[in-house]
C-alpha positions, 0 to 999 in steps of 0.5 A, a space after each residue: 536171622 528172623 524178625 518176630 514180629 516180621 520176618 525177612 523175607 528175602 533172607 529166607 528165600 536165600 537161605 531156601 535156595 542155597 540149601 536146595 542148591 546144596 542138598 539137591 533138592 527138587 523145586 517140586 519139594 517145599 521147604 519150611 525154614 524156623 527157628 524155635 526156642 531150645 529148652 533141652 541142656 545143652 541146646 543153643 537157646 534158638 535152633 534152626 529148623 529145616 523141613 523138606 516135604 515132597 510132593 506125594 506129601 512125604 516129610 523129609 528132615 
């Protein structure tokens, strides 16, 4: 899904507009979209994370 080196920006403002359409998120929340290398057993070597943050500053996973 991501480019190292450069990532896709229409690809993740997609994916940002369906989880806000799905989940119901306000367009006053800013959502962060990464993907990380999972080291723990049983993990999938890369995980997707996705990060909501209110605009009072609150973290919502």
């Amino acid at each position: 899904m991501f480019n190292k080196k450069k990532p896709n920006v229409e690809m993740i403002r997609s994916l940002k507009k369906i989880f806000s359409e799905k989940k119901q998120i306000p367009d006053t929340s800013l959502l962060s979209i990464a993907e990380l290398s999972c080291h723990e057993p049983n993990c999938p070597p890369i995980e997707t994370i996705i990060t909501e943050r209110t605009i009072d500053g609150k973290l919502n996973n």
